[in-house]
N, C-alpha and C positions, 0 to 999 in steps of 0.2 A: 232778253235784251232790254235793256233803258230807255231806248228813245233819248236819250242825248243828258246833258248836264240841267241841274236843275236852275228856272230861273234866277240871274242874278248872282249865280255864282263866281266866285273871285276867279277873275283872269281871262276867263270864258269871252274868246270870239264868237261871234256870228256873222257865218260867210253868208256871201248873198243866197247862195240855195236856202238860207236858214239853219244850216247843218249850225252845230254848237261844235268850237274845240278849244280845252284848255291850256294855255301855256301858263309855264311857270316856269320860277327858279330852285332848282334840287337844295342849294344852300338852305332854303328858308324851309324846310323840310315839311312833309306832308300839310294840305290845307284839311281848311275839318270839310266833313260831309262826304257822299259817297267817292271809294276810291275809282281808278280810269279802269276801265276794259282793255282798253289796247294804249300802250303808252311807246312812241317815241320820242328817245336820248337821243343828245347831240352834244358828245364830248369827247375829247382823244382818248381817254381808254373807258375802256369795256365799264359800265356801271353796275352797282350790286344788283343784284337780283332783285326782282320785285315778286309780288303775288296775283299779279295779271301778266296778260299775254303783251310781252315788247318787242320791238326793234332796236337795235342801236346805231346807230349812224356815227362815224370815225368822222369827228367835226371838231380839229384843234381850235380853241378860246382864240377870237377874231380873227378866224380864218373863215375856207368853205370845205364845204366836206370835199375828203379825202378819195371819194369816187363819187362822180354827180350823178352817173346813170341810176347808183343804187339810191342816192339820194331820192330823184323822180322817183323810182317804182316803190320805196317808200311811202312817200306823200302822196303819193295817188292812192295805195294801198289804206291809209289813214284817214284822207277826203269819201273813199268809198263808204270805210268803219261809218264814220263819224254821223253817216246816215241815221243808225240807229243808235250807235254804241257811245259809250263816254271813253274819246278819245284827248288825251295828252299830249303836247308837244312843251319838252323840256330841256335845258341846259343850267349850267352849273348858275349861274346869276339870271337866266329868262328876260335876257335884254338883245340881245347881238344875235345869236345861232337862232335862241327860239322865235325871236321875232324876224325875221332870214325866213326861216323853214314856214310861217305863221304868210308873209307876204308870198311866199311860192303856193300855198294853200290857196289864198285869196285868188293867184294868177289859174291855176287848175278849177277852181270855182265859177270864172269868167271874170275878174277884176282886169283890166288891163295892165299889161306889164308894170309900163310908165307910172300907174296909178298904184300900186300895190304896197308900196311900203305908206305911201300916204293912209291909206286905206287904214292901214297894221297900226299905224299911228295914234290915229283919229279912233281907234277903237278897239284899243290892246294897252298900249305903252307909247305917250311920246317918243320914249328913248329908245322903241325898237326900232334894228337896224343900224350895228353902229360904226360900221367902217365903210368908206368910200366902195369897197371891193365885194361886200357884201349886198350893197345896194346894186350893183350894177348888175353883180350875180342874180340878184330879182328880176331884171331891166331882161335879163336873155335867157330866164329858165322856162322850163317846158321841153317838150319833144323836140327834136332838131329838124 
């Protein structure tokens, strides 16, 4: 195992645990330096195949995903990896979906709801997070 992404690496959050996770955009095709451990996609169809272990999450472009429960036991699944492992969270452009999935990361982390896309902001991408419906989706994710 890794112990996480190396410092300063392109994209790389760091949640308050200290955990590292990198998001990115698939468009802009692999970045250099070591590939992820565990990678979750967030796209409406099934992505190619990679050579680490993934998830993929059914997440139509500025939408939410397509079943939230799997969504949770995903990102929980990932916020655990990310302990040790170089874990990824990506979509087709790593603006909207990834940054979405990256604020629900922060809220499983301890970030407060409310705070969570701020959070993704200030320390991912300005422009994550990009529709009204996505943010709100932040605002109320976690367990019910």
């Amino acid at each position: 195992m890794s112990g996480g992404w190396p410092a300063g690496s392109a994209g790389v959050l760091t949640l308050p645990s200290g955990r590292l996770v990198r998001g990115r955009g698939l468009r802009d095709g692999p970045p250099t330096g070591p590939p992820p451990e565990f990678g979750v996609y967030l796209l409406g169809r099934r992505p190619p195949e990679v050579a680490w272990e993934a998830r993929w999450i059914r997440w139509p472009d500025f939408r939410l995903p397509s079943d939230q429960d799997e969504a949770l036991a995903v990102l929980r699944e990932a916020l655990s990896r990310a302990a040790d492992e170089r874990v990824e969270i990506a979509c087709h452009g790593g603006r909207g979906r990834t940054g979405t999935a990256l604020a629900c990361l922060a809220v499983l982390d301890g970030v407060p709801p409310g705070e969570a896309v701020s959070y993704v902001r200030e320390r991912y991408s300005r422009h994550a997070v990009e529709t009204p419906w996505q943010k709100r989706y932040v605002s109320r994710f976690g367990p019910a």
